[in-house]
C-alpha positions, 0 to 999 in steps of 0.5 A: 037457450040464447037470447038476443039484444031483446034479453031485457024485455025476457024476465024468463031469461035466466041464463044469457049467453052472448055472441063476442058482438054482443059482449054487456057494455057494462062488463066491458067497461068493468074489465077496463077498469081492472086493467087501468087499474092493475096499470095504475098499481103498476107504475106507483111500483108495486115491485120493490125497486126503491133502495131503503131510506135512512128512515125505513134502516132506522126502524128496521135497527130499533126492531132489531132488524140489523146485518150481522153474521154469526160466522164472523163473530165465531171466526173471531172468538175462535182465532182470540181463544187459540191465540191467548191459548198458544200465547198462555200456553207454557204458563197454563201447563206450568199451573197445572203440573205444580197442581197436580204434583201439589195434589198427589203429593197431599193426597193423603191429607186431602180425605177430609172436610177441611181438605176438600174444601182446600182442594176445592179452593185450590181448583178455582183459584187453578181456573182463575189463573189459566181459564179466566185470561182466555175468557176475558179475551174471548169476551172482548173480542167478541163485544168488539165483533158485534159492535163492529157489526151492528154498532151500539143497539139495544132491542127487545123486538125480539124478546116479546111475547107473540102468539103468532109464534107458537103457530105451528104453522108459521113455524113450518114455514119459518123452517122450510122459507128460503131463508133457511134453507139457504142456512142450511146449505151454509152450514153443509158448505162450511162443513164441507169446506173445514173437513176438506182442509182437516183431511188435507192437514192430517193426513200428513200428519196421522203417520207421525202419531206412533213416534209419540211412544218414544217421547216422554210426557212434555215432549209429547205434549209440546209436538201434540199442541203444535199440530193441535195449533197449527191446525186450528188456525188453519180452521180458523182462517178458512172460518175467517174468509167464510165470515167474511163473505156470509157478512157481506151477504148479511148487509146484502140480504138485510137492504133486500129485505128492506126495499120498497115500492115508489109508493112506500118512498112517497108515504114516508116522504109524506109522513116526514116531511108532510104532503108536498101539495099542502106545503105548497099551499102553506108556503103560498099563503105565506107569500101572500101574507107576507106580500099583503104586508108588504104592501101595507107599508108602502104608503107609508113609505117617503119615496118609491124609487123605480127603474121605471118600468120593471123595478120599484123599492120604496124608502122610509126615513125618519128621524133618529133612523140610521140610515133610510130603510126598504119597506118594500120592493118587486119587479114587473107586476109587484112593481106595478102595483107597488106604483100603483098603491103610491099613487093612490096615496101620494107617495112620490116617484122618483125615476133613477134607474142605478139606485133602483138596480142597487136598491132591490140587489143589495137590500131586502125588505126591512133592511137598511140602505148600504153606506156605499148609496148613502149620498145618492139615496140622501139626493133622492130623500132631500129632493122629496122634502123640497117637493113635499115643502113646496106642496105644503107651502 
C-alpha cells in the first residue's frame, strides 16, 4: 500500500512507503543531525592524536603503567653473573676442590649426627664463599637496570584484587590481544636469533670435544669454561642489542598507549588549571575591583597630572610621606575618567606632559615617585598649594 502526502488524514495507514521526493522532513533533519554531530565529534578529536601530558605519564607511573623491557633487564644479569663467574672463577674451582678433597678424606667420620651436621655446615659456609659474590652482583645490577628504567616507583595497581580477572573471557582476550602476539613473535624472534649464533659458534667448536680424553681433569675444565665463557658472552651480546631495541619499543608502545584526543587534553587542562572562560570571568572581575578601587582614591588624591588627553596619574602627599605617591593611573578612556572623577571632586589638573609620560612608565599604582622626578613632581605639588592657598583665602 502507498500513500501520498494525504498519509496524515489515513489512520488506516500502517505502514507508509515514500517516493525519494516525499522523504518525512522529520527524518531528513534527524540524519542531519547525526551528521553534524559525528562531525562535531570529529574535529574535538575523536582519534588519539595528542601526545600524553606530564600529567596523564603521571598517573600512568602511580598505576604502574611505566616503559620497561624485561629483555634488557635479563641481558644485564646474565652479562654480570658470567662476568663476576669468569672473574671468581679460579677461586670458586679452588673452594670446591679443597671441599671435595676435605670431604672424601673425612668420609669415614662423616656417618654421624654430629658429622652431618659439620658436613652440612661446611656446604653452606661452601655456598657462601662462591655463590653469594655472583649473587649480590647479579642483585645490584639487576636493582640498577630497573631504576635505570622506571626510576624510584612503588605501586600496588597491580597487586589489587580484580574480579574482572578471573573472567575468562577477558583472559582469552588478554592472551590473543595483539599485544601478546607480538610477545610471542619476540620470543620466537630471540629464539631464532641466539640459536642461529649457538649453531655458528659450536660448530666450530663440537670437532675439538673428543681431544678432552687426552687431557687430565683441570685442563679439561680450564679448555671447557673457556668455550662455556666465550659463548655465553656471545649470547649475551646478542641479548644485549635485542634489549636494547625491545626497550625503545617499550617507551614507544607505553606513549601509544597513552595518547589522547583533543578533547581528553581540554578536560585535563580544564581540571588542572580550571575553565579558561570562568578564569576569564575571574580575572575581569578582579580588573573591575581593582579599578573600582582605584578610582575610589582619586578624589583624595592632591593632583592629577595629564598628558593632557591620553595619559593622566594622580599624586597624593602628606605629611611624614617620603616622597609623593601614585594613587591612580590610566590612559585614553581610564584617563577620562580619571579626569572626570577629579573634576566632579575638585581635584586640580595640572597639564605636563614629560611628568605624565614619566609618571605612568616609572611608577605603578601605590608607588612612590622616583628620586629622579623629585624636583618636577615638588613644582607641580608646590603650585597646587598656592592654587588651594589662594582659594581658601
Amino acid at each position: 500500500m502507498k500513500c501520498t502526502r494525504q498519509y496524515q488524514l489515513r489512520s488506516s495507514c500502517s505502514a507508509v512507503d515514500f517516493d525519494g521526493d516525499e522523504f518525512p522532513k522529520a527524518q531528513s533533519l534527524k540524519l542531519k543531525a547525526d551528521i553534524e554531530f559525528d562531525l562535531q565529534r570529529f574535529a574535538e578529536g575523536g582519534d588519539k592524536t595528542e601526545e600524553p601530558t606530564a600529567k596523564k605519564r603521571e598517573d600512568a607511573r602511580k598505576k604502574g603503567q611505566v616503559a620497561k623491557s624485561q629483555e634488557l633487564n635479563a641481558a644485564f644479569v646474565l652479562l654480570m653473573g658470567f662476568l663476576v663467574l669468569r672473574i671468581l672463577w679460579e677461586y670458586i674451582y679452588v673452594n670446591i676442590a679443597e671441599y671435595t678433597t676435605y670431604l672424601y678424606s673425612h668420609l669415614a667420620q662423616s656417618v654421624t649426627t654430629e658429622g652431618i651436621s659439620e658436613l652440612f655446615i661446611g656446604i653452606m659456609i661452601l655456598l657462601a664463599k662462591t655463590v653469594m659474590p655472583i649473587m649480590f652482583a647479579i642483585l645490584i645490577i639487576g636493582l640498577a637496570v630497573n631504576l635505570y628504567q622506571v626510576g624510584f616507583m612503588f605501586s600496588t595497581e597491580q597487586l589489587e584484587f580484580k574480579l574482572d580477572k578471573l573472567n575468562p573471557i577477558n583472559g582469552f582476550s588478554r592472551i590473543f590481544s595483539k599485544r601478546s602476539l607480538i610477545e610471542m613473535f619476540k620470543s620466537i624472534f630471540k629464539i631464532i636469533i641466539i640459536g642461529y649464533f649457538l649453531y655458528l659458534y659450536l660448530k666450530d667448536q663440537i670437532p675439538l670435544l673428543p681431544q678432552f680424553i687426552f687431557f687430565d681433569l683441570p685442563h679439561s675444565l680450564a679448555t671447557a669454561a673457556d668455550i662455556i665463557f666465550t659463548m655465553a658472552f656471545q649470547v649475551v651480546g646478542v641479548i644485549m642489542v635485542l634489549g636494547a631495541a625491545d626497550y625503545a619499543y617499550q617507551k614507544w608502545q607505553t606513549t601509544q598507549d597513552l595518547m589522547m584526543t583533543k578533547q581528553e587534553v581540554k578536560d585535563e587542562y580544564k581540571q588542572t588549571e580550571g575553565d579558561p572562560q570562568i578564569k576569564s570571568k575571574i580575572k575581569q572581575k578582579q580588573r573591575q575591583m581593582a579599578m573600582q578601587r582605584m578610582m575610589s582614591e582619586v578624589p583624595k588624591a592632591d593632583v592629577i597630572v595629564t598628558n593632557p588627553t591620553h595619559l593622566a596619574v594622580a599624586l597624593k602627599y602628606s605629611k611624614g610621606m617620603v616622597a609623593p605617591v601614585v594613587v591612580a593611573k590610566g590612559q585614553d578612556i581610564v584617563a577620562e575618567r580619571i579626569k572626570q572623577i577629579a573634576r566632579e571632586n575638585h581635584v586640580i589638573i595640572v597639564e605636563n606632559k614629560p611628568v605624565a609620560r614619566a609618571l605612568y612608565q616609572a611608577v605603578e599604582v601605590g608607588g612612590v615617585v622616583p628620586a629622579e622626578l623629585y624636583q618636577a613632581v615638588a613644582e607641580i605639588i608646590a603650585y597646587v598649594y598656592r592654587i588651594k592657598h589662594r582659594r581658601a583665602a
